[in-house]
C-alpha positions in Angstrom: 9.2 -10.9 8.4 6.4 -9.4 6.8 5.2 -6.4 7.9 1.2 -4.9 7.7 0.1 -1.4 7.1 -3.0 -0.1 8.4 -5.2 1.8 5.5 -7.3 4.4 7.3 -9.6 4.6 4.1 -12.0 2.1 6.7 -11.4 4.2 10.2 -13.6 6.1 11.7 -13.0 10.1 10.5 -14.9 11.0 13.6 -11.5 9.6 15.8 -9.5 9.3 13.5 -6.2 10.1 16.6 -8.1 7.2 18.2 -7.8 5.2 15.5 -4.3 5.3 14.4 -3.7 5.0 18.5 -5.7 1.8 18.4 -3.6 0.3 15.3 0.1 1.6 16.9 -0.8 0.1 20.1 -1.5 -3.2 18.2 1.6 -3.2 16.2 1.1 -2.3 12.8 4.1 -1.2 10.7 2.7 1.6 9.0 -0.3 3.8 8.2 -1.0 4.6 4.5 -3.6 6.7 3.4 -5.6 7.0 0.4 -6.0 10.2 -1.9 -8.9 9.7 -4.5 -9.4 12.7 -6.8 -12.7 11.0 -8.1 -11.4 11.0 -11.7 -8.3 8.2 -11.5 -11.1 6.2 -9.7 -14.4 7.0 -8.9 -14.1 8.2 -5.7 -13.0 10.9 -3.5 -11.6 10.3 -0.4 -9.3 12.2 2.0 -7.1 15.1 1.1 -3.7 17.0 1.7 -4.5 17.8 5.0 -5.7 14.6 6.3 -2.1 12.8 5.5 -0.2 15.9 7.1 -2.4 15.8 10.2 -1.8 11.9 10.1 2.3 12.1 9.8 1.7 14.6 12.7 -0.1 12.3 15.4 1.9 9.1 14.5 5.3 7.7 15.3 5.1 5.1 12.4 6.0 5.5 8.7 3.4 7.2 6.8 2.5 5.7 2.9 0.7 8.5 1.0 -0.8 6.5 -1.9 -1.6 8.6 -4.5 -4.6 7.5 -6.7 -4.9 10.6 -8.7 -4.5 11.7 -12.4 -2.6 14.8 -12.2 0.4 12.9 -10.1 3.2 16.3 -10.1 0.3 18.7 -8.5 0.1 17.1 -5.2 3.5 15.5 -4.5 5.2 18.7 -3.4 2.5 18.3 -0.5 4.2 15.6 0.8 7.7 16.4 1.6 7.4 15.1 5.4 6.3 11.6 4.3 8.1 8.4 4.5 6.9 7.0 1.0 4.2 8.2 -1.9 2.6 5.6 -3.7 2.0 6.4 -7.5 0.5 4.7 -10.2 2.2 3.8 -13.3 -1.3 4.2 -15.2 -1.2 7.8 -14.6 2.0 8.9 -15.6 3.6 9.3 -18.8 7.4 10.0 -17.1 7.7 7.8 -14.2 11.3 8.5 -14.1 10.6 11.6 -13.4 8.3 10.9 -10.7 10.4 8.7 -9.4 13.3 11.4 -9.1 11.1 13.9 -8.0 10.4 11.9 -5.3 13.9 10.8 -3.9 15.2 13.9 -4.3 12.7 15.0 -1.8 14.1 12.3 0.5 11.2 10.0 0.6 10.8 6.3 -0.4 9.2 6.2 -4.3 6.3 3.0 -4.6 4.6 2.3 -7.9 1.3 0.8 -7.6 0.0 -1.2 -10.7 -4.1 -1.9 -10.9 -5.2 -5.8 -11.2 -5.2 -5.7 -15.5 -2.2 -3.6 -15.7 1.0 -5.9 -17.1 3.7 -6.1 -15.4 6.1 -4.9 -18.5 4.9 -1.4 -17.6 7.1 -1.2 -14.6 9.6 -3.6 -15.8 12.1 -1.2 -16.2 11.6 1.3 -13.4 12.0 -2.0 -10.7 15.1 -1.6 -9.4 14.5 2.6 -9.1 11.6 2.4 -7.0 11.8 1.0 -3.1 8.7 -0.9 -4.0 5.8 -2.3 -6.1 2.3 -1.7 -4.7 0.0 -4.4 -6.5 -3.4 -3.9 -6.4 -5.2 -7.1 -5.8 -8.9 -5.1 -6.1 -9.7 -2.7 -8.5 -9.2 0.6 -6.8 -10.9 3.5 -5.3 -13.3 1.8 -2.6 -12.6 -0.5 0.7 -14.5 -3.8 1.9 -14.0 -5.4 -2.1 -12.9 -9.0 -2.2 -9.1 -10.1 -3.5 -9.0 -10.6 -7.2 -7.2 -14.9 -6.4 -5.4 -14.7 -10.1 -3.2 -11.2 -8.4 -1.4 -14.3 -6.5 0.1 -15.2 -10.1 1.3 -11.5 -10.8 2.6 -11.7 -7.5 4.7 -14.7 -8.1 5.6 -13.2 -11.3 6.8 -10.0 -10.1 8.6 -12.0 -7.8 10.8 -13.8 -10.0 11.4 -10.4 -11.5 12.8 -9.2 -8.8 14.9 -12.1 -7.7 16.3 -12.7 -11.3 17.6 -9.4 -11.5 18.5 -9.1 -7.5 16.7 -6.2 -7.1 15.9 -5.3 -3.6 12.6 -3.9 -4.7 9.8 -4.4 -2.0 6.6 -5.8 -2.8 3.5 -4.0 -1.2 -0.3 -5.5 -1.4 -3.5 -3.8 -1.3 -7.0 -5.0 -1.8 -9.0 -7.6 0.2 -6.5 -8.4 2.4 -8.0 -10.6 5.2 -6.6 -13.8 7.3 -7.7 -16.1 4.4 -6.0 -14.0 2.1 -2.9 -13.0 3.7 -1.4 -16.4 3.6 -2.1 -16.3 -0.1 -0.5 -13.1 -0.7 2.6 -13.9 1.4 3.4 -17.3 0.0 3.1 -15.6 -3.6 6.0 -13.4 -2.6 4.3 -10.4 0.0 6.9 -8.6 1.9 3.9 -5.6 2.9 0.3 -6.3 3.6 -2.0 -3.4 3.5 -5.3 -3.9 5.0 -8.2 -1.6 5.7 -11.5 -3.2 7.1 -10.1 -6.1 8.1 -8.5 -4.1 10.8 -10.6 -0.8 11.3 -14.1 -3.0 10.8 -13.1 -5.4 13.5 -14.4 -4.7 16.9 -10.7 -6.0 18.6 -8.5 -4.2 16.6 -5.7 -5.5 18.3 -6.6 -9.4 17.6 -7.8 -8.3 13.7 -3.9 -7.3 13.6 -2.5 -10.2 15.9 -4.2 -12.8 13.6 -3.2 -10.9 10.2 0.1 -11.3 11.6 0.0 -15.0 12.4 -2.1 -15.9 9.1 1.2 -14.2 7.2 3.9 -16.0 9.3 1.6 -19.5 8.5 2.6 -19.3 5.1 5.9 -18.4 5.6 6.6 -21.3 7.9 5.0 -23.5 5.3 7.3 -22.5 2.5 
């Protein structure tokens, strides 16, 4: 079954407890939150505190997904987290990382931006819990899927499969109910979606149909 996380990079800061109450009660899987430093990507978003005050309020699995140059400086932060999200472009010793990470007890993701190749991670796949491919170019919400990500999807698919890794593949960027199906039937196991949820004025239907688009494609496999 695939399973959707709500990205609170689109919510309303104002009620932001609200907000993450709305998406719980309409049965997302998890709740990941961006961290921009405005130098990895041009854009700064929320900080340490926000994704502490988030683990704090919610019962789900919190994704800290760090979009950040300076990758070692902020993961001690995050010690009460279920999974942080790094990317490979930002790191010169992901093993490191990696270990840094699970030593601390918390699932390690690699995220990989649209013109990154996959070779890059080739040989960290089976030491991470999962792949986080970006499908927009990162650092804002609202942008539209990138259609050729389906093929690195499918690619990093028969990576994983080849090798029988049990590496789980995350999504992230434009992720709607026309292009959830796509994402899935390339080989999706986690859909993160922003505005498509927190924009939508029935949260609870945004999430219900997200969820149906997904199984779609699954049934049509």
């Amino acid at each position: 079954m695939v399973k959707i996380g709500a990205s609170i990079l689109s919510a309303d800061f104002g009620y932001l407890k609200k907000e993450i109450e709305k998406v719980e009660e309409a049965g997302v899987d998890l709740i990941h939150v961006d961290m921009m430093d405005g130098h990895f990507v041009p854009n700064i978003s929320m900080g340490i505190g926000i994704a502490k005050y988030v683990k704090k309020i919610t019962k789900l699995p919190v994704d800290v997904h760090l979009m950040v140059n300076n990758v070692d400086l902020f993961i001690d932060e995050f010690k009460d987290m279920d999974y942080i999200t790094f990317h490979i472009e930002a790191v010169k010793f992901p093993f490191r990382i990696i270990n840094k990470i699970k030593n601390m007890g918390i699932k390690p993701i690699v995220a990989i931006n649209p013109a990154t190749p996959l070779d890059t991670i080739e040989y960290i796949l089976n030491d991470v819990y999962g792949v986080l491919v970006m499908t927009v170019e990162p650092g804002f919400s609202g942008q539209k899927f990138i259609p050729i990500m389906t093929k690195k999807i499918e690619k990093l698919k028969n990576m994983i499969v080849e090798n029988k890794y049990d590496t789980k593949i995350f999504v992230d960027g434009g992720i709607n109910i026309k292009t959830a199906p796509l994402a899935v039937k390339a080989g999706a196991d986690v859909l993160i979606a922003a505005s498509a949820i927190f924009g939508s004025d029935d949260v609870k239907t945004a999430v219900k149909n997200l969820k149906e688009s997904a199984l779609s494609s699954l049934q049509s496999k």
